[in-house]
MARLUMRO-416775 format. One record per residue (C-alpha): y negated, z negated, x. Coordinates in Angstrom, 1 decimal. Layout:
<r north="Y" up="Z" east="X"/>
...
***
This chain:
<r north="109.8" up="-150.7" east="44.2"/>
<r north="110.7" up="-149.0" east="41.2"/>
<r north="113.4" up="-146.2" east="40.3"/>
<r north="111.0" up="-143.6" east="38.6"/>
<r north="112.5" up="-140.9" east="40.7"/>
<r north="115.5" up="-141.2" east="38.6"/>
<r north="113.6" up="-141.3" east="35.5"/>
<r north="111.9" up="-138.1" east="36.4"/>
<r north="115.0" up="-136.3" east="37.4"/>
<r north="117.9" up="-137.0" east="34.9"/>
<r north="116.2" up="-138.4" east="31.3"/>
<r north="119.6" up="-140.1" east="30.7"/>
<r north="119.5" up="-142.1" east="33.8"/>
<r north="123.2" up="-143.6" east="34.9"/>
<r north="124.9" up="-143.7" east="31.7"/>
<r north="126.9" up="-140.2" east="30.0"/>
<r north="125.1" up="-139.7" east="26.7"/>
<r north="128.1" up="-140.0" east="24.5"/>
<r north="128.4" up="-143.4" east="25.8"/>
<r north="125.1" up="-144.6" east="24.4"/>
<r north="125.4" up="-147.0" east="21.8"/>
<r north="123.7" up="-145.2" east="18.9"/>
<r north="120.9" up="-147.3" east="17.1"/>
<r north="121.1" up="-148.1" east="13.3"/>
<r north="118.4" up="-148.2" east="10.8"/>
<r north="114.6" up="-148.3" east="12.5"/>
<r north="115.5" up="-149.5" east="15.9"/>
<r north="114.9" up="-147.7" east="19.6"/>
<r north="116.9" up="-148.0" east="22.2"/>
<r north="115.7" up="-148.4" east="25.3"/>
<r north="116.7" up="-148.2" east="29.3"/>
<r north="115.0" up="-150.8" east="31.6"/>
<r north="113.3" up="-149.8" east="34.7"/>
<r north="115.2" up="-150.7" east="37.8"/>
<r north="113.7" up="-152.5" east="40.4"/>
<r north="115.5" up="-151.5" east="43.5"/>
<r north="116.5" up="-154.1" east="45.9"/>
<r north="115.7" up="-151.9" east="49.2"/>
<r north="113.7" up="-149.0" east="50.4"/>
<r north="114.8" up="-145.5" east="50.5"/>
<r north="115.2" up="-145.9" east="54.6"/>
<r north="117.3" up="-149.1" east="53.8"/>
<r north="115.3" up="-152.1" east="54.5"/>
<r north="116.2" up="-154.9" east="52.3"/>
<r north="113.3" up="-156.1" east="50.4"/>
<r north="112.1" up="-160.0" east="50.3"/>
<r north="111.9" up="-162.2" east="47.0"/>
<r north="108.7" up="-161.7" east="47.3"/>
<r north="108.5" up="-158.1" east="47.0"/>
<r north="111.1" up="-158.1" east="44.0"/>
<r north="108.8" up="-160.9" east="42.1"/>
<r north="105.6" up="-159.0" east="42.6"/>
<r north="107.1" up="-156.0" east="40.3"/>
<r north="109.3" up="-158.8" east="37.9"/>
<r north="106.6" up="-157.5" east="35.7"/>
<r north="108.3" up="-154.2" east="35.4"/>
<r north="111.3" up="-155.6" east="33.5"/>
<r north="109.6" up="-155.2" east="30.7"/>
<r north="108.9" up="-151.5" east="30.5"/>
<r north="111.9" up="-148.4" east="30.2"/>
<r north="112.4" up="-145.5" east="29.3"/>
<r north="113.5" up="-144.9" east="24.9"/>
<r north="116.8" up="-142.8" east="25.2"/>
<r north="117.8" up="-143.0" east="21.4"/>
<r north="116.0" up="-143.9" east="18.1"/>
<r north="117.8" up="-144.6" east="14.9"/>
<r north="117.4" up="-142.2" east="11.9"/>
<r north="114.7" up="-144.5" east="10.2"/>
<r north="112.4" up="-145.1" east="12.9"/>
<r north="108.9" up="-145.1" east="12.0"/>
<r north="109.8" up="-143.9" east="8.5"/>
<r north="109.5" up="-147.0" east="6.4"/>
<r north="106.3" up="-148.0" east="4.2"/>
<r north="103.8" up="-149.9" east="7.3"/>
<r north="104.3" up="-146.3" east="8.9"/>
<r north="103.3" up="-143.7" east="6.4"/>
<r north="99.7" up="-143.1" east="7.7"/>
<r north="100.4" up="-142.7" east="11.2"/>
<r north="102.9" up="-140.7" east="13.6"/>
<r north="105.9" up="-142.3" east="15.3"/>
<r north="104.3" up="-144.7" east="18.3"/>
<r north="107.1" up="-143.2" east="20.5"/>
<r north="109.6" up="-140.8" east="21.3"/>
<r north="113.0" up="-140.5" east="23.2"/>
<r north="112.4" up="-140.0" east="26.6"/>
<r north="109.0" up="-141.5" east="26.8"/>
<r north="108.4" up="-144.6" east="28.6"/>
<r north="107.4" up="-147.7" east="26.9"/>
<r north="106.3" up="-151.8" east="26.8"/>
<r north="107.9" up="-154.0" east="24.9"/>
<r north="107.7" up="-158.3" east="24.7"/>
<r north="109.6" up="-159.9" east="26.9"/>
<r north="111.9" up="-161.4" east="24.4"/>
<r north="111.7" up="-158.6" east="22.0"/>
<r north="115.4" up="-157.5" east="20.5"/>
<r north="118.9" up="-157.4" east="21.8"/>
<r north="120.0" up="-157.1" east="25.7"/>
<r north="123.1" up="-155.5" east="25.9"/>
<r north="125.2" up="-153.4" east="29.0"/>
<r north="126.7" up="-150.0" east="28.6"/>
<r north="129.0" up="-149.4" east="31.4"/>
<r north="127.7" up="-146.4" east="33.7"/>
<r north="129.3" up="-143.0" east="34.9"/>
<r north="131.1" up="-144.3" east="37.4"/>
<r north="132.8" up="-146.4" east="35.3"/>
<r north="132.1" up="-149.3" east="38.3"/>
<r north="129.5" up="-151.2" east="36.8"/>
<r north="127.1" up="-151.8" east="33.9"/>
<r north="123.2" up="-150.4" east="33.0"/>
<r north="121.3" up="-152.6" east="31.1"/>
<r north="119.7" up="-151.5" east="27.9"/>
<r north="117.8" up="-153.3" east="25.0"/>
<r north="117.9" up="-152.7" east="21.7"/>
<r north="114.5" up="-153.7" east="19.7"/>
<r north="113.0" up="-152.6" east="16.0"/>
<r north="110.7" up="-149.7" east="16.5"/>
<r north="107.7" up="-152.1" east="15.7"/>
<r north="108.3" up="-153.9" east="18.6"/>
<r north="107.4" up="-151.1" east="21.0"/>
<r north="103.5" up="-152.3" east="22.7"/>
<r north="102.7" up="-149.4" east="24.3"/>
<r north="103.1" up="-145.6" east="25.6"/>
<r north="103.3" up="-146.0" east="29.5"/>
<r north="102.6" up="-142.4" east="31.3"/>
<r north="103.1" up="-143.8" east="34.7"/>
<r north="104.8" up="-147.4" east="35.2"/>
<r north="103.5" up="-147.3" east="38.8"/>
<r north="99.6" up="-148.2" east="37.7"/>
<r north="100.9" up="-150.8" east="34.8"/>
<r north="100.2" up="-154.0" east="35.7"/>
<r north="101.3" up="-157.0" east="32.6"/>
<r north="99.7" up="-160.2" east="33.0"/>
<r north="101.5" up="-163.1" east="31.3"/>
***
């Protein structure tokens, strides 16, 4: 399962905004999807389970974009791929993983820093994306 509810509801997911690390130069910034180890009644999902939506890791929501993005010279014909709040793809290995600590102040949200060419794709719904590797 994934946490799109969350992404629905609140477009800053866990994290306060001021605590977002802002990006420099061309690059987005991006919150992973969650994949949520049980159901909403509580059952604790199998490995299994989790591994069938491993696949999900890979796209998140853009929840800053630095004051270059999609400004340079490649871009000057076209409009910006993406915007904040919008939900994208992006390679596996594409940019830098970091970990912003959350508004509890208990634990960490991941978040990935990558160039704004990097981005693959606009997702409207993550629940119908499938990525084959």
């Amino acid at each position: 399962m994934i946490n799109t509810a969350l992404a629905a509801e609140s477009p800053l997911g866990e994290v306060n905004p001021k605590d977002y690390p802002i990006p420099a130069g061309w690059r987005v910034l991006i919150e992973p999807i969650k994949i949520e180890e049980k159901t909403q009644g509580g059952i604790v999902l199998p490995e299994r389970a989790k591994e069938a939506k491993e696949h999900l890791r890979h796209i998140g929501r853009v929840v800053a974009m630095g004051p270059l993005c999609y400004k340079h010279v490649k871009f000057q014909d076209c409009d910006p791929w993406c915007s904040v709040g919008d939900m994208v793809a992006y390679g596996a290995y594409s940019g830098q993983q970091m970990q912003v600590r959350n508004s509890d102040g208990n634990d960490y949200v991941a978040l990935r820093l990558i160039n704004d060419d990097e981005v693959l794709a606009v997702i409207p719904s993550p629940d119908s994306v499938m990525i084959y590797c």
